[in-house]
C-alpha positions as CSV (number, residue, x, y, z in Angstrom):
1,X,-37.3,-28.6,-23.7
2,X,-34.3,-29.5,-21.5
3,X,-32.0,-26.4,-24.0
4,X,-35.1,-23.9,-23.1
5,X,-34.6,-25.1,-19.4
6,X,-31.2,-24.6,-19.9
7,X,-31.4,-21.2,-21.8
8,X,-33.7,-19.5,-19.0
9,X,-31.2,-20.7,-16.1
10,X,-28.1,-19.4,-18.2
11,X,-29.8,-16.0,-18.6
12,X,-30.9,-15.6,-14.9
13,X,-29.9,-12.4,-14.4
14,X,-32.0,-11.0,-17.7
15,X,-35.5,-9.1,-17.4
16,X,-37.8,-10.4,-19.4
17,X,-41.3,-9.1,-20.6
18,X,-43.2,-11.7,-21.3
19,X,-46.7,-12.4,-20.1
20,X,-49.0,-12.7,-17.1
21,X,-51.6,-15.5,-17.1
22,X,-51.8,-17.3,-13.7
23,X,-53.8,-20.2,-15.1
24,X,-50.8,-21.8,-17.4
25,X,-49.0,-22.7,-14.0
26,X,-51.4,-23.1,-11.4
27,X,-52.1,-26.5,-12.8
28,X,-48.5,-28.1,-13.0
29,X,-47.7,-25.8,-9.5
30,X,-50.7,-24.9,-7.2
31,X,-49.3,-23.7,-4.5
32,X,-48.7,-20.5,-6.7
33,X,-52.4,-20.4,-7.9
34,X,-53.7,-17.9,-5.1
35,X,-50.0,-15.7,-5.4
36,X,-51.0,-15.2,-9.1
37,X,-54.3,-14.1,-8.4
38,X,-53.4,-11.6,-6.1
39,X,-51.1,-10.4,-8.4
40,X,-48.0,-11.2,-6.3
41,X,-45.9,-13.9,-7.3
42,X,-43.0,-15.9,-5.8
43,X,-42.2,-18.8,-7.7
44,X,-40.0,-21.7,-6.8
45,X,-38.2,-23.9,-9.4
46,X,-36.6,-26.4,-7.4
47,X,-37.5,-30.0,-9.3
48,X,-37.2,-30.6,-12.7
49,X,-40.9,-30.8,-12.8
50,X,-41.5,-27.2,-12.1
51,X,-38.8,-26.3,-13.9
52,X,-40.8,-27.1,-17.0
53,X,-43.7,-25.8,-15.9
54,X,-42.0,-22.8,-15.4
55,X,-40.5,-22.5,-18.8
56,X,-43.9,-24.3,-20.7
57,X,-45.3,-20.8,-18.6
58,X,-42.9,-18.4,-19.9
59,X,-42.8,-19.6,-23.2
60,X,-47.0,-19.5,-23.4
61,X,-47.5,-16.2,-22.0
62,X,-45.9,-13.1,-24.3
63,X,-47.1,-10.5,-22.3
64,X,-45.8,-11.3,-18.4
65,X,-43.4,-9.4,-16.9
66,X,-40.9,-12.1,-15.1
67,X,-37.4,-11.5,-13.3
68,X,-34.9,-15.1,-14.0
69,X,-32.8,-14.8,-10.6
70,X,-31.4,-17.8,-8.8
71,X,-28.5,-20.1,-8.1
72,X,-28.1,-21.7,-11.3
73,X,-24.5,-21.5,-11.5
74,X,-21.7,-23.6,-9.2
75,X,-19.7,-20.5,-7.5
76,X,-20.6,-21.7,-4.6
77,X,-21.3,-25.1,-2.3
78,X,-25.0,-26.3,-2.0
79,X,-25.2,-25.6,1.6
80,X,-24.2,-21.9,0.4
81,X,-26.9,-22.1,-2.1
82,X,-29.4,-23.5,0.0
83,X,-28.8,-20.8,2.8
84,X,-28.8,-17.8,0.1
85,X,-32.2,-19.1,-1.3
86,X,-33.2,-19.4,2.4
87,X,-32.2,-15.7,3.0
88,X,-34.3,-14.3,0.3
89,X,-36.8,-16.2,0.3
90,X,-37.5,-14.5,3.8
91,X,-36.8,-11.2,2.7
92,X,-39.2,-10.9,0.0
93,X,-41.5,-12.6,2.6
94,X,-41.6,-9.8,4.4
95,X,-41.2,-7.7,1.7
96,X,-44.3,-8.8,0.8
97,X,-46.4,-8.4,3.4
98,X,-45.6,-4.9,3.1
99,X,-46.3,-4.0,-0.8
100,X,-47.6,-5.6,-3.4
101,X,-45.2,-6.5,-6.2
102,X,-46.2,-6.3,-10.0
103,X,-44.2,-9.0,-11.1
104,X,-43.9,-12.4,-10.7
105,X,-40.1,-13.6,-9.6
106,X,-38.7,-16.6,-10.9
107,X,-36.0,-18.6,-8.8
108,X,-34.0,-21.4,-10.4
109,X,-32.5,-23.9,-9.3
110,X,-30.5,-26.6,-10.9
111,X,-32.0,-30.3,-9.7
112,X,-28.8,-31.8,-9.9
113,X,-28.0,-28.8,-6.8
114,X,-30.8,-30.3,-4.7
115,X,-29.5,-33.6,-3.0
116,X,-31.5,-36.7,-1.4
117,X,-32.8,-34.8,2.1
118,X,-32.3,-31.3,1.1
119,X,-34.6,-31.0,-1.3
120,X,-37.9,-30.8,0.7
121,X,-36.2,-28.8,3.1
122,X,-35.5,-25.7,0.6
123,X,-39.2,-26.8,-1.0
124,X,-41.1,-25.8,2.3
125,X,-38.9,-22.4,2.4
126,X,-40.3,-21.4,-0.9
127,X,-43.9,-22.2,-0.4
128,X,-44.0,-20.9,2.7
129,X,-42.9,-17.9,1.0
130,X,-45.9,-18.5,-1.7
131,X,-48.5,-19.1,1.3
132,X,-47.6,-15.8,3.3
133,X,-47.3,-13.8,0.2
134,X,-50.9,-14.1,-0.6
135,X,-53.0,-12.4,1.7
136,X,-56.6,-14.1,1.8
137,X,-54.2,-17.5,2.4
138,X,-51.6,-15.7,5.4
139,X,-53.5,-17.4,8.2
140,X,-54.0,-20.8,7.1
141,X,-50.2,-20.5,5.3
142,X,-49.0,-19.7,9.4
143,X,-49.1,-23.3,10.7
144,X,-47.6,-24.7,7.7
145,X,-44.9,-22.2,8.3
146,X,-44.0,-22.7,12.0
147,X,-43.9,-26.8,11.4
148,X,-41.5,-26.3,8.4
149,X,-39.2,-23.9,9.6
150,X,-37.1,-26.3,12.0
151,X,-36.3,-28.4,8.5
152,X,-34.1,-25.4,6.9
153,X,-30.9,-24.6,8.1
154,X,-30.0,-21.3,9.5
155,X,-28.9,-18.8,6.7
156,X,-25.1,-17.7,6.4
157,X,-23.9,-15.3,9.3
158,X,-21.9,-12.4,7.9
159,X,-20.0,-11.8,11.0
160,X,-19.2,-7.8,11.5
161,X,-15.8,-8.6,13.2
162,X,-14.4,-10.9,11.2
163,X,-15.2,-8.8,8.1
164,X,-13.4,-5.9,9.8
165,X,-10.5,-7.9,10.8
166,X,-10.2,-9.2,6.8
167,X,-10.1,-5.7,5.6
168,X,-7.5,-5.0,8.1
169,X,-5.4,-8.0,7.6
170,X,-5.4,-7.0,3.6
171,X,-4.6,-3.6,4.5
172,X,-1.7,-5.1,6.1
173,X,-0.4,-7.3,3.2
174,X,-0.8,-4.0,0.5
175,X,1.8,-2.5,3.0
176,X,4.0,-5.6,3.1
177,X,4.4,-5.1,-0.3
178,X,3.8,-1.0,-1.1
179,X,6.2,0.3,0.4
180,X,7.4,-2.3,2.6
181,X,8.8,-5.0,-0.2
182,X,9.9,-2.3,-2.4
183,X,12.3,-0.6,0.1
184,X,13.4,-4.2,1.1
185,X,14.7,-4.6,-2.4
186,X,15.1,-1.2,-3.5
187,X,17.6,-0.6,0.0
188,X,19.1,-3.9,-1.6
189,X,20.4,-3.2,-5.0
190,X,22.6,-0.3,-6.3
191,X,21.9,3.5,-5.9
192,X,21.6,3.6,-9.8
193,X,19.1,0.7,-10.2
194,X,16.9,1.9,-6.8
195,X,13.8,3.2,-8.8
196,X,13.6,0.6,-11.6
197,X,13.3,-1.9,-8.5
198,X,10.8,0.5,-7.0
199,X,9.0,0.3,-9.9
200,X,8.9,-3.1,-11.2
201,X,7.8,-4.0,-7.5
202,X,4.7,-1.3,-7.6
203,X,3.6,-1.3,-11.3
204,X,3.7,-5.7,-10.7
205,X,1.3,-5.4,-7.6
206,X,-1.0,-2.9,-9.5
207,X,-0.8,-4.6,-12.7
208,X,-1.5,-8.7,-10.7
209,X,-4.6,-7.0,-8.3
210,X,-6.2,-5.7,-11.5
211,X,-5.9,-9.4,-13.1
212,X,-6.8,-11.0,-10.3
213,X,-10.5,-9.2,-10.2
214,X,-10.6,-10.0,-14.2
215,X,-10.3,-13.5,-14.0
216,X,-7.0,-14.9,-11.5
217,X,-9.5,-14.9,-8.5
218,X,-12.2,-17.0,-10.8
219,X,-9.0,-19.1,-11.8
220,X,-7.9,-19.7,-8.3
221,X,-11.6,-20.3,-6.2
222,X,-14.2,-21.7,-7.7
223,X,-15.0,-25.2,-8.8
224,X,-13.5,-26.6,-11.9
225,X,-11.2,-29.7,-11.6
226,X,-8.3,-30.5,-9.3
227,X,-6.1,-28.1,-10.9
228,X,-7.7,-25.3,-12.0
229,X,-11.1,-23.2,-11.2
230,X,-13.6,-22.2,-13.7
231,X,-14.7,-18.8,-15.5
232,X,-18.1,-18.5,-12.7
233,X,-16.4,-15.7,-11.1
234,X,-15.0,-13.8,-14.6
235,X,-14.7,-9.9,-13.4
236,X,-16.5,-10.7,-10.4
237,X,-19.6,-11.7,-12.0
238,X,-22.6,-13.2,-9.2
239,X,-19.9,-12.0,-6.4
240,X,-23.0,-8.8,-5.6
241,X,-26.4,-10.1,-5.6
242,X,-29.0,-7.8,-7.1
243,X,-32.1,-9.1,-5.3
244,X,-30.6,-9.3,-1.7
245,X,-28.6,-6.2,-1.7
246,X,-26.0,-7.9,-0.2
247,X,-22.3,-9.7,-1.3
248,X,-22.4,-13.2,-1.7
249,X,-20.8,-14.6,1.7
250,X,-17.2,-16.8,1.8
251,X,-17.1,-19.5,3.6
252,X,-14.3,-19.3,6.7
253,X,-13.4,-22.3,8.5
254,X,-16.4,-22.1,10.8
255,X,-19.4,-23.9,9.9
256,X,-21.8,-21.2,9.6
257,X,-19.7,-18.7,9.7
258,X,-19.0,-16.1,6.4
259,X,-17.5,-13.1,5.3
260,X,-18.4,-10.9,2.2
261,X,-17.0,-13.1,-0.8
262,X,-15.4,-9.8,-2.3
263,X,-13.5,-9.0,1.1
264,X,-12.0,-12.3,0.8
265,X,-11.1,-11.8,-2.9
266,X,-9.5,-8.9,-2.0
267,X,-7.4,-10.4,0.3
268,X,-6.4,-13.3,-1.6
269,X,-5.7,-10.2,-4.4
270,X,-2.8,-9.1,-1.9
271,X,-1.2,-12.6,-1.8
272,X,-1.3,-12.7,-6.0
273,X,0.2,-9.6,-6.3
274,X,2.9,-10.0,-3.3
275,X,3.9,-13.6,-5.1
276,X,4.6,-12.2,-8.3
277,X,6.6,-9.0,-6.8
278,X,8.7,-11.8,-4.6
279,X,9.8,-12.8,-8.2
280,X,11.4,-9.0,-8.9
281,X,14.5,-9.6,-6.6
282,X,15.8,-12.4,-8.6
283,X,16.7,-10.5,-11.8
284,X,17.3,-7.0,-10.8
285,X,19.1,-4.4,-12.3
286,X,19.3,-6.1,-15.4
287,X,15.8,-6.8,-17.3
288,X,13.4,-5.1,-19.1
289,X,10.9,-3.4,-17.2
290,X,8.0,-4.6,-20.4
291,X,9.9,-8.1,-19.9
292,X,8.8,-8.2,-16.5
293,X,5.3,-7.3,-16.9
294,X,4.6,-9.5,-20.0
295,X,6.2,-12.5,-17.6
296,X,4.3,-11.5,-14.6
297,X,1.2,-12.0,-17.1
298,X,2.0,-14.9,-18.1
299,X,3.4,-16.9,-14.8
300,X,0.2,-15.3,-12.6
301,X,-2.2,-16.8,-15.1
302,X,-0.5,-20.4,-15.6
303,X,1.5,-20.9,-12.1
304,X,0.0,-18.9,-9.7
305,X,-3.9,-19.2,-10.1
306,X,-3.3,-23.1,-10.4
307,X,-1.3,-23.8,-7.2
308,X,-3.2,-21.2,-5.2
309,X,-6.2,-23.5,-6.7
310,X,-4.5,-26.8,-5.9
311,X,-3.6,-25.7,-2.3
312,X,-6.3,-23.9,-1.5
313,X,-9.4,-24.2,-3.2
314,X,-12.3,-26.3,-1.4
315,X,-16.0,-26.4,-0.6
316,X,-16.0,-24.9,2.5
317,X,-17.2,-26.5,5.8
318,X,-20.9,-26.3,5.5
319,X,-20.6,-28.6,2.6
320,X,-19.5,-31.6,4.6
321,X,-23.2,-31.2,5.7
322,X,-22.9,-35.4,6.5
323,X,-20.6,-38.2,5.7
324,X,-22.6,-39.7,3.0
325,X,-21.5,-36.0,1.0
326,X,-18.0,-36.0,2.4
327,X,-16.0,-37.5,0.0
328,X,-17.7,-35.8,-2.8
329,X,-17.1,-32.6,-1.5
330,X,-13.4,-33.3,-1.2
331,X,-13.6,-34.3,-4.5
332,X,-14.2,-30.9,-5.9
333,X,-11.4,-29.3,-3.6
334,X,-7.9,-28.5,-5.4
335,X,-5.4,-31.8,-6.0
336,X,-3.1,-30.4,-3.1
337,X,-6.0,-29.6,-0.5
338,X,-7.2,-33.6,-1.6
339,X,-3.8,-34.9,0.2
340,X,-4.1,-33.1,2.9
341,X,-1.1,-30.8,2.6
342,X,-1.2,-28.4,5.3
343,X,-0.6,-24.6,4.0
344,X,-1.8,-22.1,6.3
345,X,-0.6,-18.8,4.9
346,X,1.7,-19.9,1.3
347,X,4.9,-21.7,1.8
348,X,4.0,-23.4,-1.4
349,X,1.5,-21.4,-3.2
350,X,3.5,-18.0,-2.2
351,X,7.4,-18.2,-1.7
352,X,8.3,-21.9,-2.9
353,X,6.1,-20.7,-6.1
354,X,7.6,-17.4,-6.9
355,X,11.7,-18.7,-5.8
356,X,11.2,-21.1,-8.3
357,X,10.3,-18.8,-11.1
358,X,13.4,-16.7,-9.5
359,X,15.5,-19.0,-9.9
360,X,14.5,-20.1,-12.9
361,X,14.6,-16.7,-14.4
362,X,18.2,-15.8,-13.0
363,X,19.2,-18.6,-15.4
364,X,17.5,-17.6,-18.2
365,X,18.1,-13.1,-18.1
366,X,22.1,-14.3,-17.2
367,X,24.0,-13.0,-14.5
368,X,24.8,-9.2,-14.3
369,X,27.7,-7.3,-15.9
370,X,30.5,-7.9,-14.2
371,X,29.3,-10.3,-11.8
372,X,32.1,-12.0,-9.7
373,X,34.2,-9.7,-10.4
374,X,32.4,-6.3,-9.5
375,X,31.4,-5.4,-6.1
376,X,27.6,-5.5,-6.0
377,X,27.1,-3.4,-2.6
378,X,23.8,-2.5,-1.1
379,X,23.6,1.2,-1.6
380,X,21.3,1.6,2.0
381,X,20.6,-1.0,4.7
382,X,18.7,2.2,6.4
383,X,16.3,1.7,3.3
384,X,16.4,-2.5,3.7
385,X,15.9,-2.2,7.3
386,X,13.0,0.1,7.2
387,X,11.4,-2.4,4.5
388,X,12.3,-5.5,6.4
389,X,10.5,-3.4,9.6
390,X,7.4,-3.2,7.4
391,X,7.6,-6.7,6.0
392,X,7.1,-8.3,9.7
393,X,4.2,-5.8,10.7
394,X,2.6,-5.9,7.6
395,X,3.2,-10.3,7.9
396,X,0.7,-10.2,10.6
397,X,-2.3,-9.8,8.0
398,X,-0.6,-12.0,5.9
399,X,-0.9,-14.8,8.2
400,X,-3.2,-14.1,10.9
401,X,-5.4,-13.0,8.4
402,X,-5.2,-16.7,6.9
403,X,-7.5,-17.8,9.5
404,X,-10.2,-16.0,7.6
405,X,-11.7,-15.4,11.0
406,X,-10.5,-12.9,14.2
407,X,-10.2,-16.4,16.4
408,X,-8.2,-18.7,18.1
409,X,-6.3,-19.3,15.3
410,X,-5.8,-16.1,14.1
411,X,-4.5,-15.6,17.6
412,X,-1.9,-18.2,17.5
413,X,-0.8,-17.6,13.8
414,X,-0.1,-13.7,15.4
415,X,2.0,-14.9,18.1
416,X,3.9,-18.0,16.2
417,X,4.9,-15.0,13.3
418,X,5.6,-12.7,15.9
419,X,8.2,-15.3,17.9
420,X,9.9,-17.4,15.0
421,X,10.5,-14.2,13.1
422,X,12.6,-13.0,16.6
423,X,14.2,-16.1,16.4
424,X,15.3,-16.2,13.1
425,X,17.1,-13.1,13.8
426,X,18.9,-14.4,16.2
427,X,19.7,-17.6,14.4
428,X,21.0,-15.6,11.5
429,X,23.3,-13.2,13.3
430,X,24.8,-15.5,15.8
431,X,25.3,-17.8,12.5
432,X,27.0,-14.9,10.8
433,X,28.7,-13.7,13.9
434,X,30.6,-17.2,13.9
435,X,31.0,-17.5,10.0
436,X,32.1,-13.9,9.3
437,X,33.3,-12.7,13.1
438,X,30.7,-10.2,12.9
439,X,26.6,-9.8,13.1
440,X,25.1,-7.6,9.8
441,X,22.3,-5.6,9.8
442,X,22.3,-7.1,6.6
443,X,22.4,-10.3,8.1
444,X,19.8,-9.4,11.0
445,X,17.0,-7.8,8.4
446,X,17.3,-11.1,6.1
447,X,16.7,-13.3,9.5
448,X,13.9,-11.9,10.1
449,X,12.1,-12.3,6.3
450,X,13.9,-15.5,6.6
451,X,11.9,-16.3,9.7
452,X,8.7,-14.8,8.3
453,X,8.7,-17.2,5.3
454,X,9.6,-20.5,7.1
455,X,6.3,-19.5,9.6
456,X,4.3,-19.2,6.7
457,X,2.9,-22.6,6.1
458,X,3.1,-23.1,9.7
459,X,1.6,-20.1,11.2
460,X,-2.0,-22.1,12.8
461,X,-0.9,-25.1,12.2
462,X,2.1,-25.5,15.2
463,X,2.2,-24.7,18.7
464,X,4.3,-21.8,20.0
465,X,7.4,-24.1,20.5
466,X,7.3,-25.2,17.3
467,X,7.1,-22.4,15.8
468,X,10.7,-21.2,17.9
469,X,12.1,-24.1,16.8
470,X,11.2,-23.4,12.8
471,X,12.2,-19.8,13.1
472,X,15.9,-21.0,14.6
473,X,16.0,-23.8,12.3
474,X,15.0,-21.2,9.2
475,X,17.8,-18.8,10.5
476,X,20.5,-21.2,10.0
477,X,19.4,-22.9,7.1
478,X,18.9,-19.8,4.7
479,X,22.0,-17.9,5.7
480,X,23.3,-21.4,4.2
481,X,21.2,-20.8,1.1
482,X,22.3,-17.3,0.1
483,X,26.0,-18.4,0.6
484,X,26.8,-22.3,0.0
485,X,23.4,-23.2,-1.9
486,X,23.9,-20.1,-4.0
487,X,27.8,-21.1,-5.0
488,X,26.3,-24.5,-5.9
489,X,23.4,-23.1,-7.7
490,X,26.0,-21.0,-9.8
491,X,23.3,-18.1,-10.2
492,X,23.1,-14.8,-9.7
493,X,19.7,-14.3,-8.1
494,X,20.8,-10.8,-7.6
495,X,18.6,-10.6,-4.0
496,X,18.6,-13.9,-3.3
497,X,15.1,-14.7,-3.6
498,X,15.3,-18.4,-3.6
499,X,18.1,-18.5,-0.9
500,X,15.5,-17.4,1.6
501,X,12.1,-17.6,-0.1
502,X,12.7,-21.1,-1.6
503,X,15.0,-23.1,0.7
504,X,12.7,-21.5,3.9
505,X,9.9,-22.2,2.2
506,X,10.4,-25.8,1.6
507,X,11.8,-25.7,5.0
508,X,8.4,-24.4,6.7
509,X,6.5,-26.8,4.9
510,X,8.0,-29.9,6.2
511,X,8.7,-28.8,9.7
512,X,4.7,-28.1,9.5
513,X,4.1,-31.8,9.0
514,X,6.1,-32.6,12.1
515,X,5.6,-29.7,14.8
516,X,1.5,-30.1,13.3
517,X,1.7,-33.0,15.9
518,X,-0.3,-33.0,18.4
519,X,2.2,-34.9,20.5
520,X,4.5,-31.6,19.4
521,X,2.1,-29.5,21.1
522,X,0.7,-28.5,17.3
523,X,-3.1,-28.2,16.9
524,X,-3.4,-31.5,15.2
525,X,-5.2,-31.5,11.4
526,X,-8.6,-31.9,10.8
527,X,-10.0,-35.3,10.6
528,X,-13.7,-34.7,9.8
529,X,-14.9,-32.0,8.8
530,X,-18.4,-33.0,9.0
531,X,-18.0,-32.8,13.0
532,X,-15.0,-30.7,12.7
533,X,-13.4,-33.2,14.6
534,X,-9.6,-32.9,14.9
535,X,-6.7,-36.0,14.5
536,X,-6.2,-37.8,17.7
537,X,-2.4,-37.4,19.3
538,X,-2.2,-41.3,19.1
539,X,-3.5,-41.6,15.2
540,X,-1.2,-38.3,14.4
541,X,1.8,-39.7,12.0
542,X,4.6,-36.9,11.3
543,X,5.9,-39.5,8.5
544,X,2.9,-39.3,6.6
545,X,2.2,-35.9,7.1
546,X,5.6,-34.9,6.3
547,X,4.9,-36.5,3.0
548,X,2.1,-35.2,2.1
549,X,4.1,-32.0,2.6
550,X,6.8,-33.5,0.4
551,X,4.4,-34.3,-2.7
552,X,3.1,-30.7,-1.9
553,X,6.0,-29.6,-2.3
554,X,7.4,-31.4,-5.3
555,X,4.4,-30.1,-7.5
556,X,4.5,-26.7,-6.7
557,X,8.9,-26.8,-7.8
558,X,7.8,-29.0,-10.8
559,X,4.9,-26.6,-11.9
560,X,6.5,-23.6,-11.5
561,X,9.6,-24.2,-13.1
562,X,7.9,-25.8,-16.0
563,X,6.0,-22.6,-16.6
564,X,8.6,-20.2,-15.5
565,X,10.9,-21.9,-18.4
566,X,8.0,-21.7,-21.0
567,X,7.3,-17.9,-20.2
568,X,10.9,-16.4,-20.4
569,X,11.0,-18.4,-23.3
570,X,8.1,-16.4,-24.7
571,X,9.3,-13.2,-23.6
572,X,12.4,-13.6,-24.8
573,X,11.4,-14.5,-28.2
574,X,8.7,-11.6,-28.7
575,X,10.5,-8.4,-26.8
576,X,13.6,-9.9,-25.4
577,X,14.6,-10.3,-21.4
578,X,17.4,-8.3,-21.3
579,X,18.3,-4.7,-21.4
580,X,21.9,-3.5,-23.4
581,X,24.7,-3.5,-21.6
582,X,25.4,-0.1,-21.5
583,X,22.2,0.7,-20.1
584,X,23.0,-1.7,-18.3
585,X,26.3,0.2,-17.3
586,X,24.6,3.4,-16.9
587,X,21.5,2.1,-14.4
588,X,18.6,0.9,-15.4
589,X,17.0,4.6,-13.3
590,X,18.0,6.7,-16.5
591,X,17.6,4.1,-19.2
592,X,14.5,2.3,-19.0
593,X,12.2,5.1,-16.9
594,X,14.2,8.3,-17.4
595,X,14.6,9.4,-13.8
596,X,17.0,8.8,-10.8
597,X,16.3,8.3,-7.0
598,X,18.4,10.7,-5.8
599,X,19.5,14.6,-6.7
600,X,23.2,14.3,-7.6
């Protein structure tokens, strides 16, 4: 019996014809008897009791014509669940009060998903539901109605403004990247190299986004273990709900407050594909264009979705529904999320991630022709400008947008991006104005993505001081990294993508842990998140935050590398990284996509 249970709840999506004959269920459910003789059926599976008696029914009766629909599956938390059966459960309510329905409507739902204290709450949803939809019963149903309905909690709120502000804030990252990255790096490299750059960039984002809505954003955010998700959300599947008309909601950082689950895979679609485009600038004008792609497969499925999971992934807040559920709930949350490790926007998951694999891979293709001894010479700053002018607008979805919601937070990640990026160009060019004798525009556009990445992590999680502090601090540090790191390094990351990505990165996520304080004037970290309550100033430790960033941090440089080595490898043995070197010579324009930028 407990594999035909099982069967049924697998396949609740499947219309069955199968048979009408009130009587096998009345018994075992009676609160169903006067639905079935109206020939209007609602029925609630919510025990394992019923649940048999629901499948004994269907297996009985060949001729009834039942719809399986439910919550049988774990994409989301049980206060989610709960909520969504709440929602329609009211819909077909009224549904039913206007038109009969010729079908009887089966909802599952696992036992194990109803816990001590919730279960009689989303009980008395459902039979009120059974008591109004039979009209002889509507009357004497009402009272039973009005004293149950202060048990249930309210349903999820799909809030209009946030939802707008998401699609926004992902509009904002595709530019970031298309054109915005591209010109960065095309601007960057030389004249003969510019579209190969433009294209790896654009066919990457296009080829990651398309991934991501396969099986990355199932990967990434749903429950599985500490390091990885599950397949529940495998090309999207449960994200549009059939009965309800509606998306499934996301959970925000609000309690009871959601946004359409596919707006917010969409927007976490942006930062997969940005991530693995980062990774372009390392080993320019000298790979394979199909080497790229086949490594972009490969480091999106085993690094990115992972770490994004790890660092991310969690219950939401409505799950911490009380403290007896709390630690369970955290739990089920990504290994990274588990410590604690602040990330607001992807210091680890984004830029520490993808320098790594950078780095990793300007070892592995080997330097360029004629490297140390060949002038390597932007061929236009106008172009790096212009991209570096579309990364910092475009960074305002990308971190603002983090907060999920259009709030305070949002607010204050717009503000901290928008003053440590102006610092770090500052930072930068009085730097290089004292190393070289002269400021760069060079110099001035790579301050500012410097600045950008180093706010990343931090963006809602410092005060506005802090965040001038980071984006000074970031300024310095990285013009360090693409000069003396780099020497050190030995390696020809041909845009220096871990020079600024990786060493401000790492940067921003330890200065997080400290400028977090509330002593700092940082927001402080959530403490509770069954009351939402926040750290106190006087129970706040930078050490052991700045730890937890640490361990964050050392996972996400062991894990990518570890997988960055294994996936050139791969390539390299099946189609080879590098291109010959005289198409090499020649540009990589002409040889690998048969075309040049510019009329000669």
């Amino acid at each position: 019996m407990k594999k035909l249970i099982a069967w049924f709840v697998a396949l609740m999506t499947v219309v069955g014809m199968l048979g009408f004959a009130p009587a096998a269920l009345a018994a075992d459910f009676p609160d169903t008897k006067v639905m079935f003789e109206s020939g209007k059926a609602e029925v609630a599976a919510d025990t394992a009791d019923s649940m048999k008696a629901v499948a004994d029914f269907l297996a009985a009766n060949a001729d009834a014509k039942v719809q399986l629909s439910g919550f049988a599956d774990n994409s989301g938390s049980l206060e989610v669940n709960k909520e969504l059966a709440k929602q329609r459960a009211l819909a077909v309510r009224e549904a039913l009060k206007a038109a009969g329905v010729d079908e009887a409507r089966v909802v599952l739902q696992k036992p194990e998903d109803i816990t001590a204290g919730e279960g009689d709450a989303a009980r008395r949803v459902e039979i009120t539901l059974a008591k109004v939809a039979a009209p002889a019963a509507a009357a004497e149903a009402a009272p039973a109605a009005s004293d149950a309905a202060p048990a249930a909690a309210p349903a999820p709120k799909i809030d209009k403004g946030d939802t707008a502000w998401m699609m926004l804030s992902t509009l904002l990252v595709i530019l970031m990247t298309v054109p915005g990255l591209a010109l960065f790096y095309g601007g960057l490299v030389r004249s003969k190299n510019m579209l190969s750059v433009l294209m790896q960039v654009m066919v990457t984002f296009s080829l990651i986004v398309v991934l991501w809505f396969v099986y990355g954003y199932s990967l990434a955010f749903t429950e599985g273990n500490a390091f990885i998700g599950g397949f529940d959300r495998l090309f999207m599947k449960g994200v549009w709900d059939n009965v309800a008309g509606t998306f499934a909601p996301a959970a925000t950082f609000s309690k009871g407050v959601y946004i359409p689950e596919i707006v917010f895979a969409a927007f976490q679609a942006t930062f997969a594909g940005i991530t693995c485009c980062l990774i372009v600038g390392a080993f320019a004008e000298r790979i394979k264009f199909s080497a790229v792609l086949m490594f972009m497969v490969l480091w999106f499925t085993f690094s990115y979705a992972p770490v994004a999971h790890m660092v991310w992934y969690w219950m939401g807040p409505d799950a911490y529904a009380s403290k007896e559920v709390a630690d369970a709930m955290t739990a089920k949350a990504g290994l990274i999320w588990q410590w604690g490790a602040l990330d607001f926007a992807g210091g680890t998951v984004v830029h520490i991630n993808a320098a790594v694999a950078g780095l990793v891979g300007s070892y592995m293709v080997g330097k360029r022709v004629g490297y140390g001894r060949e002038a390597f010479t932007p061929h236009s700053l106008t172009l790096t400008m212009v991209g570096a002018s579309l990364l910092w607008v475009g960074w305002f979805g990308f971190n603002a947008g983090s907060a999920l919601e259009a709030n305070n937070f949002a607010a204050l990640a717009f503000i901290n991006t928008f003053i440590a990026t102006a610092a770090a160009v500052l930072a930068w060019s009085m730097g290089e104005a004292l190393m070289k004798g002269k400021a760069s525009m060079l110099g001035a556009a790579s301050g500012a993505v410097a600045g950008l990445v180093a706010v990343t992590p931090a963006a809602g999680n410092v005060g506005i001081l802090g965040a001038l502090i980071i984006g000074l601090i970031a300024g310095f540090v990285c013009l360090w990294g693409v000069h003396g790191l780099k020497r050190m390094l030995g390696a020809d990351d041909s845009l220096d993508v871990f020079g600024v990505h990786g060493v401000g990165g790492i940067l921003g996520a330890l200065l997080t842990g400290v400028f977090n304080s509330p002593n700092l004037g940082g927001p402080s970290a959530v403490a509770d998140w069954v009351t939402v309550g926040m750290i106190a100033p006087d129970a706040y430790s930078i050490a052991g935050q700045v730890w937890i960033q640490a361990k964050a941090v050392m996972l996400t440089v062991v894990w990518s590398a570890v997988v960055s080595v294994i996936a050139y490898k791969i390539v390299d043995l099946v189609i080879g990284l590098r291109v010959p070197e005289d198409d090499e010579r020649e540009g990589l324009d002409i040889t690998s996509h048969g075309e040049t930028a510019y009329a000669k």
